[in-house]
N, C-alpha and C positions, 0 to 999 in steps of 0.2 A: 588868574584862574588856577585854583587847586588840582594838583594829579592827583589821580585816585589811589587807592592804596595797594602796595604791590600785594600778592598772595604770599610771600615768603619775606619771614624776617623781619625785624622792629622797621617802624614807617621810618625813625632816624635812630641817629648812635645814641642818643642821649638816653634813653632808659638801659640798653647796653651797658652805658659806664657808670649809671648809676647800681645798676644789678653789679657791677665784678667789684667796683666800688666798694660798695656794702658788703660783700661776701671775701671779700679779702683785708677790709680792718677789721671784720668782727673776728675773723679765723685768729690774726695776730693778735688783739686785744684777750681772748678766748684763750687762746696757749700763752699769752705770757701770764694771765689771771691764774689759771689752771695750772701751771705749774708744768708746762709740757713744752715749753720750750728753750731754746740751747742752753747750757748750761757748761762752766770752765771746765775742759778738760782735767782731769785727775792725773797726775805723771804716773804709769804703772797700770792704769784702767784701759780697757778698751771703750775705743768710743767712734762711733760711728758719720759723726765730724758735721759739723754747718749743712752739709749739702744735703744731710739725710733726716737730717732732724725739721728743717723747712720744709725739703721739698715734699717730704711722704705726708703731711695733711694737705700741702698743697696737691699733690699726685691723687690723693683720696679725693677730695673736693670736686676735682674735675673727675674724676672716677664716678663719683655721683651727680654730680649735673649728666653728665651724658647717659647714665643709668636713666635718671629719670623721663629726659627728653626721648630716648629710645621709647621707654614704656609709653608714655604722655600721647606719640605721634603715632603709633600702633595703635594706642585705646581708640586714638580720635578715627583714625583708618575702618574701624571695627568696630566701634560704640557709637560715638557722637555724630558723625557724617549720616544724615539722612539717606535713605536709599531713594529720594524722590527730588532731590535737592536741582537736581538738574530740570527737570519737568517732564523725563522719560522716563520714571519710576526706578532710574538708575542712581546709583553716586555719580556727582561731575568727575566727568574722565580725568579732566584737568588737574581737579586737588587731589581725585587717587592718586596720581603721579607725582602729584608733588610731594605728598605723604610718602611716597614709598622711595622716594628719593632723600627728604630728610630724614626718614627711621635707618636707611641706609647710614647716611653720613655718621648722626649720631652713633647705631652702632660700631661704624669703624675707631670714632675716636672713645667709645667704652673698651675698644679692647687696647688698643695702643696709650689707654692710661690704665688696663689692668695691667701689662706688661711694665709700664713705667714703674708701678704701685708693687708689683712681684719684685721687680730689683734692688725698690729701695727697700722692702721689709724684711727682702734677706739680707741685706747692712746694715738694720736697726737689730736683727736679731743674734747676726753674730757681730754686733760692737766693732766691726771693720766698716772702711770709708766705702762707699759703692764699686769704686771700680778693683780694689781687696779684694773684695767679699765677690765678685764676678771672677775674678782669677783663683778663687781659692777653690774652686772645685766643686763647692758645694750645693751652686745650685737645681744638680741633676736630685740628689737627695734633698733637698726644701720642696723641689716640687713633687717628691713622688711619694716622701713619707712624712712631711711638717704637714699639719692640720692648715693652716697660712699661707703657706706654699699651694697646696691642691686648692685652696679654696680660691686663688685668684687664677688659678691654671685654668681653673673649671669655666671662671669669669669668661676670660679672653675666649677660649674655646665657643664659650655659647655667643659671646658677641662678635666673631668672625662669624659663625652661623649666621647668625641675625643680619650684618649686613650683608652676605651673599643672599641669604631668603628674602629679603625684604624687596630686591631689583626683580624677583619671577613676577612674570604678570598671571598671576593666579588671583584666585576672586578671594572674597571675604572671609570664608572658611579659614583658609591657609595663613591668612592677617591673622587671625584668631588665634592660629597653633601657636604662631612668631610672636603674638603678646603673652601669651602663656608660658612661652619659655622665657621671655624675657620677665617676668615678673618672678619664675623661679630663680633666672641666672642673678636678681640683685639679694639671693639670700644667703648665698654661703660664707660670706665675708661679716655677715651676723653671726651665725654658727659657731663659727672661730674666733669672733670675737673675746673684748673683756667681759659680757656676760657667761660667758661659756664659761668661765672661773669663779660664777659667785655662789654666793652660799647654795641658792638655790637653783642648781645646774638648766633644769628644766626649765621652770617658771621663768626664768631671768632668757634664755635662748628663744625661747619660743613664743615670748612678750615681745622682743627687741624684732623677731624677724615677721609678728604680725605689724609691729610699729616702721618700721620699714618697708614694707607690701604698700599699707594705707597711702603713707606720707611720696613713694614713687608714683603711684595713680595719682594723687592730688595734684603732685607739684607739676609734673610731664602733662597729666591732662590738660591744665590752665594756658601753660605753655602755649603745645598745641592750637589750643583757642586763640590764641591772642597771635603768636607768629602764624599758623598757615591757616585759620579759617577766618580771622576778622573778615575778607573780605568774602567770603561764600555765602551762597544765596540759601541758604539753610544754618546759618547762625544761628537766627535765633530758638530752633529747634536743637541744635548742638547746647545751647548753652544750658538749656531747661534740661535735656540729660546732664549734662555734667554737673547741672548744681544737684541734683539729687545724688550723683554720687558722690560728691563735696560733701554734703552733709555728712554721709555715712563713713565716711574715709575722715573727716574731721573727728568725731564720735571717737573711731576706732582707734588713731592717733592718738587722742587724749587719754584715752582706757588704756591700751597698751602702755604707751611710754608711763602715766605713772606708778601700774603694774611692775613697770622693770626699775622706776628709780624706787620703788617701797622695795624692791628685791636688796636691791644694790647700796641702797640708804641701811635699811633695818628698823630705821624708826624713823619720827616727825624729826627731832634737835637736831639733829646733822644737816638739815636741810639746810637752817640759818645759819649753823655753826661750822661747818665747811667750805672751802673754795669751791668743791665738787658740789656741794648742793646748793650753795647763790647760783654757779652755772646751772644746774637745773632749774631754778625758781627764774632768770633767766627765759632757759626755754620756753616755760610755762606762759610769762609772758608772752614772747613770742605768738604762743599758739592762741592764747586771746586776743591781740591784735588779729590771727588773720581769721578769727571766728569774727570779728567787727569785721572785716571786709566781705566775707559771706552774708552776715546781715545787710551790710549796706546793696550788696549786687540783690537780696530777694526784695530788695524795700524799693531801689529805683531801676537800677541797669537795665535788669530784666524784663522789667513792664516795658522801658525802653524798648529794646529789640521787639519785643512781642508787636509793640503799636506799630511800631516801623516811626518810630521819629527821629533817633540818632543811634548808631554804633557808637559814636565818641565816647560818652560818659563809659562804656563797657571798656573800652579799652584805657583808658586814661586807669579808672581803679583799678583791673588789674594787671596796668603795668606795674602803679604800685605795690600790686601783694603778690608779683613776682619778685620785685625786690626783696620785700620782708622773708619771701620763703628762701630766696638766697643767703640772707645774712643767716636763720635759721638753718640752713644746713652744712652754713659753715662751724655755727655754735655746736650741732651735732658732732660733726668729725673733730672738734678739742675737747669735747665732752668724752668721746673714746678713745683717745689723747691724755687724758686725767685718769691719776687715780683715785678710785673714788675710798672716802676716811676708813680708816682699819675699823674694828669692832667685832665685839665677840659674837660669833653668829651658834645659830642654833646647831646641835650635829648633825652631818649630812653622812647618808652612807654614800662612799667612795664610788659606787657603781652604780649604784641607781641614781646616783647624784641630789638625792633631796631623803628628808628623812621621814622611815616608813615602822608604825607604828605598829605590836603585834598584831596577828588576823582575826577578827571576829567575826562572825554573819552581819552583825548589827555596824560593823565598821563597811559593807557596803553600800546601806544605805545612809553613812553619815557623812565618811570622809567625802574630801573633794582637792582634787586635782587638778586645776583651770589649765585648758588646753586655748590660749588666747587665739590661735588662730581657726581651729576648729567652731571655739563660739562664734567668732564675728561673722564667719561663713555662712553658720547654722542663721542667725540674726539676721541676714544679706537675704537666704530663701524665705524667710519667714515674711521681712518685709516685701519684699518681692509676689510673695504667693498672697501678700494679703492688700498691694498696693493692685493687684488683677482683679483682684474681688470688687472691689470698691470702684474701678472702673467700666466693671461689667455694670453695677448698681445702679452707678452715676449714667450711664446710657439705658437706664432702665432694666433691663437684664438681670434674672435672678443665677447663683450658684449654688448647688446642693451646702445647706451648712454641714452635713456629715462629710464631703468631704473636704473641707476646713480643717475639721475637727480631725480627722485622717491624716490628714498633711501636718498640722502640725503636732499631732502626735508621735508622728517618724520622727521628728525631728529634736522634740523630746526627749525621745530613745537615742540618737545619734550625739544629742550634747551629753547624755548619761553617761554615756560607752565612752565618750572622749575624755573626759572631763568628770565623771563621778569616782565613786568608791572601788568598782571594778576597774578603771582605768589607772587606779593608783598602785593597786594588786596583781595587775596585769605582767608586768615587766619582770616581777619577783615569783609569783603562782603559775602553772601551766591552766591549772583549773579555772582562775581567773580569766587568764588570757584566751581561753579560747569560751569563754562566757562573752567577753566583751566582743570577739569576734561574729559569735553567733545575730547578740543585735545590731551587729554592724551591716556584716552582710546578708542578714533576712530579715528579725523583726524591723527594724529601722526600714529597710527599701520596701519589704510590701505594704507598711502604711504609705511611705509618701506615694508607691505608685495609686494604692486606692485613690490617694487625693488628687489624681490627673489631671499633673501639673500642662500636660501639653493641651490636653484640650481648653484649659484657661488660657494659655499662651495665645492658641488659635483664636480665643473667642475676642482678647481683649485688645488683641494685634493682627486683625485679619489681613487679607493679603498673604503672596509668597514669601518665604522666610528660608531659612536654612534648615528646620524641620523640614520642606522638600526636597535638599538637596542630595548628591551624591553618597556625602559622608551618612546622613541621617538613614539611608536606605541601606550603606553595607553592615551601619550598627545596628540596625532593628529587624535583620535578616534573624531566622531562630536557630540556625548555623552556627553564626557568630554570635552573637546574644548568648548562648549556653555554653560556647566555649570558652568568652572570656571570664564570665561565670565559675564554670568547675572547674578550668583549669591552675585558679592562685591556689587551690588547697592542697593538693597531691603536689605542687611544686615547690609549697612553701614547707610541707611536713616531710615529705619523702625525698628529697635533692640535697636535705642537708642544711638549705638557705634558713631554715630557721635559726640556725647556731649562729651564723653572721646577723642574722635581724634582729634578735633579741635584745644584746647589748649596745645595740647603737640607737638614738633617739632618729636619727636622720631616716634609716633605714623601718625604723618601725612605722614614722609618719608616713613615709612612701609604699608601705603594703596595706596600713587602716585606708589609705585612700582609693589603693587598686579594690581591696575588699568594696567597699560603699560605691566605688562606682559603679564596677560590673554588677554588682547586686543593684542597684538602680536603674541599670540599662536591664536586664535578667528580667524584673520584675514587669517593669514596664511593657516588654514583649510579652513575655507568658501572661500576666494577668488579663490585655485585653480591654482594659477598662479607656484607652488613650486610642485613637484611631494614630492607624502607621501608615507607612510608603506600601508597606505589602497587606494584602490580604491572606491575614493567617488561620484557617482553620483551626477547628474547637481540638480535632483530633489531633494536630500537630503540636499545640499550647500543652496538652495533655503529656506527648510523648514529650518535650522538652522541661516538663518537673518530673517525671517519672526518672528521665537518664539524670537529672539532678539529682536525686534523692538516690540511686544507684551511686554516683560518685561519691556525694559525702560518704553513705554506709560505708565505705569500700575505703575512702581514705581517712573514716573515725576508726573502721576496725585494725588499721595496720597501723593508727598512734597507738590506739589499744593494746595490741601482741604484740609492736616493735621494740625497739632498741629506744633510751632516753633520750630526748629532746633538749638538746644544748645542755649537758650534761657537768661542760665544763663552766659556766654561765652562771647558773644553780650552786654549784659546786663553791665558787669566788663568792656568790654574794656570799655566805657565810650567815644564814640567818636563824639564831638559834630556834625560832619559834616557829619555821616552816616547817610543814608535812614532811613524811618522806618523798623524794624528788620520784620516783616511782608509780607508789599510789596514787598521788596527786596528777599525774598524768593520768592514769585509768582516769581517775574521776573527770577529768578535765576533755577527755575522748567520749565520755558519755554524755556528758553535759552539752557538749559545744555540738555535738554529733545529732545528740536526741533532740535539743531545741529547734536548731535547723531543718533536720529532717521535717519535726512535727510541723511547719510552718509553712513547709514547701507541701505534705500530703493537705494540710488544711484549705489550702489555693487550689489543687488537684481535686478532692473533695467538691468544694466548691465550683469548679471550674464543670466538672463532671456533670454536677446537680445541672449546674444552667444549662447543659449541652441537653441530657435528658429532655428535661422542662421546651426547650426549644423545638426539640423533635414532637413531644408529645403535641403541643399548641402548632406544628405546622400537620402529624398526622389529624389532627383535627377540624383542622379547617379545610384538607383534603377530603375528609371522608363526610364534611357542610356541604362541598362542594359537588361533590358524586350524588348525595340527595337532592339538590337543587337540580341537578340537572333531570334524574329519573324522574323527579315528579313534573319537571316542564316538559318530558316526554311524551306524546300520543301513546294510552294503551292500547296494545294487540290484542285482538278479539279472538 
């Protein structure tokens, strides 16, 4: 008679050693193809010796399995675990615990191999053997001012975080913050990477760190599946989420990474004609084989689990395409190990890092600037708001098609402003930059709130949700809601922080985001159109865009009559065809100023009208009412 299967861990060693198996010949076969591995000492060179040259993709390697697995065992904690799985409309107590015991674990050893991975790359980078380069002093300056240094400092830091947060017994919400950061902490050692030095600074950074996002959900979430929920009585619901975001994270993978090797390549012939791009063609492989394992899990696995006739076959395949994604990200880390064929590349300006062509009106609506993580996002709500539609349909249920057409209109606006001609102008134009700003944080948020995403939410996912919870009621307070609101713009133009944000990609992506969220949350309170935690009066909706529309005026009129706007920033780019750095702010204080404004009186307008309207249709049915009653009166004689 058969034991059943434990809740944690491969049911034996055997797919174990075939997973480290695979992921440690390809790593070897991968650096010595690549050209990244040891190499005879030079008498006279420095060299950073056998133990650093192996061990730092080995250190990487397990740096990202436990990256992924952190992320993989938090999505499933927070995504894929049914909240009924037990039969008390709860999660089973059981696998929450054990979830949060292995995102624990895992987090500890993501930080104990970022540290490993910090020591050996400051002995790859100053050419000394590791335990040198640890006595030489240096590593107080690697980690506070190498880009390398801070990026794995940062690692560790958030992954001691993660495992102390992961052991609070706190509900879902707080699982959610702890994947969220965990899915930022796997990005900075992208940032710093060898795309950060290619032709196209941006495009090449920002491809590699969406393609890294996708391919940690993917690989961690299957994980997850297969070590701590094979045996949960909500599989087969777990797994129908995670194929659909399988799909999308396969998708996204594919898009990204050839995005960043057409960066990194220049052209098609390097592809066949380099070591670096057989390894890429390689990957490529790779990620067809594990599109053929997705096909085969929606063709049999799945119906499997769904009938209830076996788990087996589910786990058997993808023990398999946990293999293949192992050898795959061992081919990854010798692939950023290589370097990839020299070639003349296009010129890039030194500070904007990609090259920007002079200003025309007509170059806003033509140029284009792919912001690869922004779109996939933008793609993610879109499928999302439109996989609700079709579910309300499919249960009979209609949805207003305006607001469809609302929603993803915003969202049209949000991939413009990321990713269009204003976001290519942005970095170099003040007028630019605060144009893209404007639809970011108003035109963009009051279409998607018209398109009321929560009351879809509600309609197509009924039941208690985290829209009741705690969190959902201190953000949709109009308190809070208008403060997080008004307060990035006076902070980002008056404090100074602009002159830091400007010239750093890292920092700019981190304020487009505060922008589009507050104005998301902003919108969604003041407009009204989404039922909340609170009941918020017409006249209070009212006061909270009126004190909005005070702060922008207030903080357009002081970029207006103030002092210049990162001056020195301006100054460096050195671009003979820009405005003057002066005017162009006026302009860009009037623009950014008056678009905003007019969007927020145009909601106020409107918000106003219906209040009126409201009064009038209830004074009227008051004054039906007082007729009804006189004439059912007895008259007095």
């Amino acid at each position: 008679m058969t034991s059943p299967p434990r809740r944690g861990g491969f049911i034996t060693a055997g797919p174990v050693t075939a997973v480290v198996a695979t992921a440690a010949a390809v790593l070897v076969l991968a650096l010595w193809f690549g050209g990244a591995g040891p190499r005879p000492a030079i008498e006279g060179l420095p060299s950073p010796g056998v133990l650093t040259t192996w061990g730092l993709p080995v250190a990487r390697l397990v740096l990202d399995v436990c990256a992924a697995a952190t992320v993989g065992v938090l999505l499933a904690s927070v995504v894929l675990v049914p909240a009924g799985s037990s039969g008390t409309g709860r999660a089973d107590a059981g696998t929450t615990r054990s979830l949060a015991r292995a995102a624990a674990a895992w987090a500890a050893g993501w930080a104990l191999s970022a540290m490993v991975t910090e020591v050996l790359t400051l002995s790859d980078f100053l050419g000394l053997p590791a335990g040198q380069a640890m006595r030489s002093g240096a590593l107080t300056v690697f980690l506070l001012n190498i880009p390398q240094g801070q990026a794995f400092a940062v690692v560790a830091a958030a992954a001691v975080a993660l495992a102390a947060g992961s052991l609070l017994p706190w509900g879902r919400a707080w699982r959610a913050v702890l994947l969220a950061v965990a899915i930022l902490a796997v990005l900075p050692p992208a940032y710093v990477g060898h795309s950060a030095s290619a032709a196209d600074h941006n495009l090449a950074v920002l491809s590699l760190m969406a393609h890294v996002a996708a391919v940690v959900l993917w690989t961690g979430g299957l994980y997850a599946l297969v070590a701590h929920l094979r045996a949960a009585p909500g599989l087969a619901v777990a797994v129908g989420r995670f194929s659909t975001l399988a799909l999308g994270c396969f998708a996204a993978a594919a898009a990204s990474g050839a995005l960043n090797a057409w960066v990194r390549l220049g052209a098609l012939p390097p592809l066949w004609q380099s070591r670096y791009g057989l390894l890429v063609l390689a990957k490529i492989a790779a990620l067809a084989a594990l599109g053929w394992f997705g096909w085969r899990h929606r063709r049999a696995t799945i119906e499997a689990l769904r009938t209830g006739v076996s788990r087996a076959p589910f786990v058997r395949l993808a023990a398999g395409e946990i293999t293949v994604m192992a050898g795959t990200l061992a081919l990854a880390v010798a692939l950023g190990r290589s370097a990839p064929p020299a070639g003349e590349a296009e010129h890039q300006h030194d500070a904007l890092g990609y090259a920007l062509p002079p200003f025309t009106p007509g170059a806003l609506a033509t140029d284009v600037r792919p912001d690869p993580i922004a779109l996939l996002l933008l793609a993610a709500a879109a499928a999302a708001y439109l996989a609700g539609v079709r579910r309300l349909r499919a249960d009979g249920a209609g949805w207003p098609a305006g607001r469809t057409v609302s929603w993803l209109a915003g969202l049209l606006v949000l991939a413009y402003a990321t990713s269009g001609g204003v976001a290519a102008y942005a970095p170099a134009l003040f007028s630019a930059h605060a144009a893209q700003y404007a639809l970011l944080g108003a035109v963009g948020p009051v279409l998607l709130a018209a398109g009321a995403p929560l009351t879809l939410w509600r309609r197509a996912h009924p039941g208690p949700d985290a829209l009741d919870g705690p969190a959902a009621r201190t953000l949709s307070h109009p308190m809070v809601a208008l403060a997080l609101y008004a307060l990035p713009y006076p902070a980002l133009y008056l404090t100074g922080l602009f002159a830091f944000a400007q010239p750093s990609l890292a920092l700019r992506l981190a304020a487009q985001t505060v922008v589009i969220v507050t104005g998301v949350l902003f919108f969604v309170v003041a407009a009204g159109v989404d039922p909340l935690p609170w009941a918020i009066r017409p006249q209070v909706r009212a006061w909270m865009l009126a004190t909005a529309i005070a702060v922008r005026i207030w903080t357009g009129l002081a970029v207006l009559t103030g002092p210049g706007q990162a001056p020195q920033w301006y100054a460096a780019l050195g671009l003979s065809w820009a405005p003057d750095p002066a005017a162009d702010q006026r302009t860009g204080a009037l623009l950014g100023t008056g678009l905003s404004v007019a969007v927020l009186a145009a909601l106020l307008v409107l918000l106003l009208g219906r209040w009126r309207a409201a009064l009038r249709r209830t004074a009227a049915r008051d004054a039906t009412g007082e007729r009804g009653e006189r004439a059912a009166s007895p008259t007095s004689g």
